[in-house]
C-alpha positions in Angstrom: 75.0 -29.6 -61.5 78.3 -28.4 -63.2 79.4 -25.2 -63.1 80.4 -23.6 -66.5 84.0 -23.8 -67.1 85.8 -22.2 -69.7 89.8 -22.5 -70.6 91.1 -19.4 -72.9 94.4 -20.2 -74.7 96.6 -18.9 -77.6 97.6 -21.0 -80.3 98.7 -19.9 -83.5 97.1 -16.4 -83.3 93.5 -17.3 -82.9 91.8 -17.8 -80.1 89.5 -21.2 -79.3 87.8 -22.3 -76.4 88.2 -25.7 -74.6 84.5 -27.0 -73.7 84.9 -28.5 -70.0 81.7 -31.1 -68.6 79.2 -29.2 -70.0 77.3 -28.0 -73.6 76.9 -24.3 -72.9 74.5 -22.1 -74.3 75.1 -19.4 -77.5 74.5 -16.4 -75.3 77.0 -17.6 -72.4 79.8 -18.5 -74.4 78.9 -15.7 -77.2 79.2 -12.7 -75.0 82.4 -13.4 -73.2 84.4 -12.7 -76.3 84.9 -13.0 -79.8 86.6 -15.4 -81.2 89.3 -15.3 -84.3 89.9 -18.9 -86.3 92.5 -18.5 -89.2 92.3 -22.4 -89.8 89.8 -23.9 -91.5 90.0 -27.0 -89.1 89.8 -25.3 -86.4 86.4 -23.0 -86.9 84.7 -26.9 -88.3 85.8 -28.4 -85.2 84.1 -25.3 -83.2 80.9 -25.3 -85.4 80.7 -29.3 -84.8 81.3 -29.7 -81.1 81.5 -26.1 -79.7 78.2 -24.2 -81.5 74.8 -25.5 -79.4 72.8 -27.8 -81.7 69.5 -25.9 -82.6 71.4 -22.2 -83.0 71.3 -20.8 -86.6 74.0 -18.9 -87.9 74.2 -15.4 -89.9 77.1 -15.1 -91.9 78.9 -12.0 -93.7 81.5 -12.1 -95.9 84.0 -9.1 -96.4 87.1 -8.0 -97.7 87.8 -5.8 -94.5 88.7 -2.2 -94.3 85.1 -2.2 -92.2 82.9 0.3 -92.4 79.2 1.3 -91.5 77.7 -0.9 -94.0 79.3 -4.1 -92.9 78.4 -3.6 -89.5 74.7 -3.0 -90.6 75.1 -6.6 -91.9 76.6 -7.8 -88.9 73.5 -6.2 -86.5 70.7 -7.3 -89.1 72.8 -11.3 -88.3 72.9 -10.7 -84.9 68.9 -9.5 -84.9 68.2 -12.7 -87.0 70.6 -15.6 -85.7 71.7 -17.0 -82.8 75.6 -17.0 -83.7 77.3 -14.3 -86.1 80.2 -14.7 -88.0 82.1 -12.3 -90.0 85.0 -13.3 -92.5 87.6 -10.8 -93.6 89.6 -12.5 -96.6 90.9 -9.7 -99.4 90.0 -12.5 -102.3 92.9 -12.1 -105.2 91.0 -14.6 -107.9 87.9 -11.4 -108.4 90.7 -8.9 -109.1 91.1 -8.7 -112.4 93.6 -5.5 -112.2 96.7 -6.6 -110.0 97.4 -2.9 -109.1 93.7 -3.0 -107.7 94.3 -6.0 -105.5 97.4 -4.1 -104.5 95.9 -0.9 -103.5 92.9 -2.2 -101.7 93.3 -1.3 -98.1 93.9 -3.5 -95.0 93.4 -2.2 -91.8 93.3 -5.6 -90.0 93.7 -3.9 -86.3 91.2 -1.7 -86.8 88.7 -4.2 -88.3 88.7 -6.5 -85.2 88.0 -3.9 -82.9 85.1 -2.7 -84.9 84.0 -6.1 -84.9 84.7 -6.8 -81.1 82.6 -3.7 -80.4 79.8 -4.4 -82.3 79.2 -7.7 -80.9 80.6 -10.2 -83.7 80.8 -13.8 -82.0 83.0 -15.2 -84.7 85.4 -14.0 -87.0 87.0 -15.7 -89.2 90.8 -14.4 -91.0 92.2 -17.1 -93.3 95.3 -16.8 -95.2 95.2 -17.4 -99.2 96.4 -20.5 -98.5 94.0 -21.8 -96.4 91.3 -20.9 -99.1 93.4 -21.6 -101.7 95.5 -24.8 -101.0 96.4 -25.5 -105.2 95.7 -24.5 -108.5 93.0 -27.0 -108.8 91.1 -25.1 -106.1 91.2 -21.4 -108.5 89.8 -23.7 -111.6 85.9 -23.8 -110.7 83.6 -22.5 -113.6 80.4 -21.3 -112.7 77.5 -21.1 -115.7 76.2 -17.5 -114.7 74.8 -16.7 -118.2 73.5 -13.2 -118.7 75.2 -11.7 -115.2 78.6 -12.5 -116.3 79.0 -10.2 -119.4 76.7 -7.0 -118.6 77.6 -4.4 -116.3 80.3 -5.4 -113.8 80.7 -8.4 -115.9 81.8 -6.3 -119.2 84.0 -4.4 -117.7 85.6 -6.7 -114.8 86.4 -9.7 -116.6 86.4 -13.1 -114.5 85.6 -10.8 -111.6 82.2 -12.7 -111.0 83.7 -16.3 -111.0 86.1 -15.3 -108.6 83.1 -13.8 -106.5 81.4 -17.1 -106.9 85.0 -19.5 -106.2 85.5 -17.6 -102.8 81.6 -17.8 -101.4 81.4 -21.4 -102.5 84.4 -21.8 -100.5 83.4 -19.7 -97.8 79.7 -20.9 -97.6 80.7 -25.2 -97.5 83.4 -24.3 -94.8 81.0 -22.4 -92.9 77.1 -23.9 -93.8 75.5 -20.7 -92.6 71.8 -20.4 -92.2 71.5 -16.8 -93.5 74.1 -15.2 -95.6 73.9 -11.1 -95.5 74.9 -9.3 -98.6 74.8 -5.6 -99.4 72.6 -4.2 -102.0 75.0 -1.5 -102.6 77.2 -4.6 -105.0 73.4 -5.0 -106.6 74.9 -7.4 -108.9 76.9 -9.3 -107.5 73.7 -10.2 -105.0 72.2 -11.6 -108.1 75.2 -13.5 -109.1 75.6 -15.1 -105.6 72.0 -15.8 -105.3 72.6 -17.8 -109.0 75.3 -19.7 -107.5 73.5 -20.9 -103.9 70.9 -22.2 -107.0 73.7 -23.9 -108.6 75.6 -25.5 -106.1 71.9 -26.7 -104.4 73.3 -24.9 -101.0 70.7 -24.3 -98.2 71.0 -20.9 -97.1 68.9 -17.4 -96.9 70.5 -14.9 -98.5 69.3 -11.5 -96.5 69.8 -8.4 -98.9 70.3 -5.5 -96.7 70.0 -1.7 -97.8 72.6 0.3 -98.8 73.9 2.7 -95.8 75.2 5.9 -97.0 77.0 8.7 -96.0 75.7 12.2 -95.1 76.3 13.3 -98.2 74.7 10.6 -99.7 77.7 8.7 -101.0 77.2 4.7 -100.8 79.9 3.6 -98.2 82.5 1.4 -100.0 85.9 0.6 -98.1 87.3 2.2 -101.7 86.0 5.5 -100.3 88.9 5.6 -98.0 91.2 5.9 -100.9 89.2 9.6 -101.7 91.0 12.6 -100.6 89.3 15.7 -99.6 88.8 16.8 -102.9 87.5 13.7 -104.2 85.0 12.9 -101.4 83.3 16.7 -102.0 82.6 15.3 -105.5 82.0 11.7 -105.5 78.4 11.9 -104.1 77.3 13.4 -107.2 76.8 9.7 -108.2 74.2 9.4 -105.9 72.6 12.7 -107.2 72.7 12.0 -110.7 70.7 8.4 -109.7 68.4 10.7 -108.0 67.9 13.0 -110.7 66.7 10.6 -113.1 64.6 9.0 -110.9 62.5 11.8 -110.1 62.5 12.5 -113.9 61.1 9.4 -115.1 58.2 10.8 -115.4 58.5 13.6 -117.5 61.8 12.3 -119.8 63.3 9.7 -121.7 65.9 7.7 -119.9 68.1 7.9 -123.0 68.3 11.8 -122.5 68.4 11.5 -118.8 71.3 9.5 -119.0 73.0 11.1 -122.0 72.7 14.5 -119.4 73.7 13.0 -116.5 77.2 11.5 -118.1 77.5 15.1 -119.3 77.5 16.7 -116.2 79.7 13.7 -114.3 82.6 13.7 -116.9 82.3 17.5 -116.4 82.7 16.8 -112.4 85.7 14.8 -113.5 84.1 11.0 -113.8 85.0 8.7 -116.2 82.1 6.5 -117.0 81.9 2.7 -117.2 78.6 2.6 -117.2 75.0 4.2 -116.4 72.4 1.6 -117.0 68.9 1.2 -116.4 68.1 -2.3 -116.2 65.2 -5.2 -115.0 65.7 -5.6 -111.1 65.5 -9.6 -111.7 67.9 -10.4 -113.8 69.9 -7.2 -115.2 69.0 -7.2 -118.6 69.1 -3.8 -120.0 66.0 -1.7 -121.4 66.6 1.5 -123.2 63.1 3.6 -121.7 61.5 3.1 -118.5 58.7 0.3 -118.9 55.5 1.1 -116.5 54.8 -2.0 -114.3 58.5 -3.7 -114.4 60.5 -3.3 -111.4 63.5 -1.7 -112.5 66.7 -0.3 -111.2 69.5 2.4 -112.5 73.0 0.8 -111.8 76.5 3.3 -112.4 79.9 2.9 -112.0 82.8 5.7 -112.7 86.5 6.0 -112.0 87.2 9.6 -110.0 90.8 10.0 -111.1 91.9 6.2 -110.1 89.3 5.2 -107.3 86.8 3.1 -109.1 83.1 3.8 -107.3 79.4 2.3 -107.9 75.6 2.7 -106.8 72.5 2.2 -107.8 69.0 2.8 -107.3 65.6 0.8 -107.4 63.1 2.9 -108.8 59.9 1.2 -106.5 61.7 1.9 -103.9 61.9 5.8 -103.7 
């Protein structure tokens, strides 16, 4: 019988593993170390000849500057595949503000060790480039209907067929069995869940809950960009969601909402919207409707950190 063999070599700033006599197992090669690909060729070949036949694969896909609600994702993957792989690309074609794009934090370093000590197998760090070889590659459109021009889609133009240019991208490079999403981006679930129907792609998408902090703010790598002062008030997003929802039954949502914008703006918010809509496919009611399965969505600028949340009102 062979003995397993591994070689470990540098090349290029990833890290890949030469297969010697043998096909090992997911759990042998898996929790000797992660891995980092930044070529597309390179993380293929390992899925084709490196990844043992029958093992499914969990994917999450972030923009880094990790935080707890990532690395919920990445345990609900590695609870329901064999392999998990995490992608950190900061993806300039959803940014519809450059300044935004500009701001959005980075902390690569920190990222892998987070990911290293939370038990991601695979991560994968490409360069624009490598997702974006030509113009041809940013000039996909996607037919998103409704999704595109309500909510996020009003006020973040083309930010959704970015969203769906990257995923596509990411999904056919990678061909993951379960794709984990956060419900915190509640629509941009829905728009990615429209695309996998578009593009015929076989995969789960796995909606996971939105972690929060103590103080009941949604975690959001933008919430690093709060200072002291800001992070005291921006949970009242969260509070005002919560307030309407255990009003429902005893007021109008038109004058729940009119007092909850009152009280944010006086907090300092400036809202883009607070909406309550139908959980399936966003379109917007004005009053609660008993029997539909709906959900309150908001999003506000404190001072120039853009934040959102929302709530499902079965849920709570």
């Amino acid at each position: 019988m062979v003995n397993w063999l591994f070689v470990f070599y540098r090349r290029q700033s990833y890290h890949f593993f030469r297969l010697c006599n043998a096909k090992p197992t997911a759990t042998i090669i898996l929790n000797v170390i992660m891995i980092i690909f930044k070529r597309i060729a390179d993380i293929q070949k390992w899925l084709q000849i490196g990844k043992p036949g029958k093992a499914t694969v969990g994917f999450v896909p972030t923009m880094g500057a990790l935080h707890e609600g990532h690395l919920s994702l990445l345990q609900q993957s590695k609870k329901q595949a064999d392999i998990s792989i995490v992608s950190i690309f900061i993806n300039p074609a959803q940014f519809d503000n450059k300044s935004d794009l500009e701001k959005y934090p980075s902390p690569v370093a920190k990222d892998i060790k987070l990911l290293e000590e939370n038990g991601c197998d695979i991560l994968f760090l490409p360069s624009e480039n490598e997702i974006y070889p030509d113009e041809k590659s940013k000039q996909k459109h996607y037919e998103l209907g409704n999704l595109e021009i309500v909510l996020e889609g009003k006020f973040r133009s083309g930010h959704f067929q970015g969203v769906c240019l990257v995923v596509e991208r990411l999904l056919t490079i990678i061909t993951p069995d379960f794709l984990f999403l956060g419900r915190k981006d509640f629509q941009q679930c829905l728009v990615i869940k429209r695309l996998i129907s578009l593009i015929k792609f076989e995969t789960d998408v796995v909606v996971c809950p939105i972690i929060r902090e103590q103080s009941g703010l949604a975690m959001s790598s933008r919430n690093q960009r709060l200072n002291e002062e800001q992070r005291e008030i921006a949970p009242e997003l969260f509070r005002a969601l919560k307030e309407i929802k255990e009003n429902r039954d005893h007021n109008q949502f038109s004058i729940l909402r009119k007092n909850a914008i009152k009280k944010l703006e006086h907090k300092g918010f400036k809202i883009d919207y607070l909406e309550l809509a139908k959980e399936k496919d966003l379109q917007t009611v004005s009053e609660f409707i008993p029997g539909q399965k709906l959900v309150i969505l908001i999003a506000a600028f404190l001072q120039n950190v853009r934040l959102i949340d929302n709530m499902i009102l079965s849920e709570y």
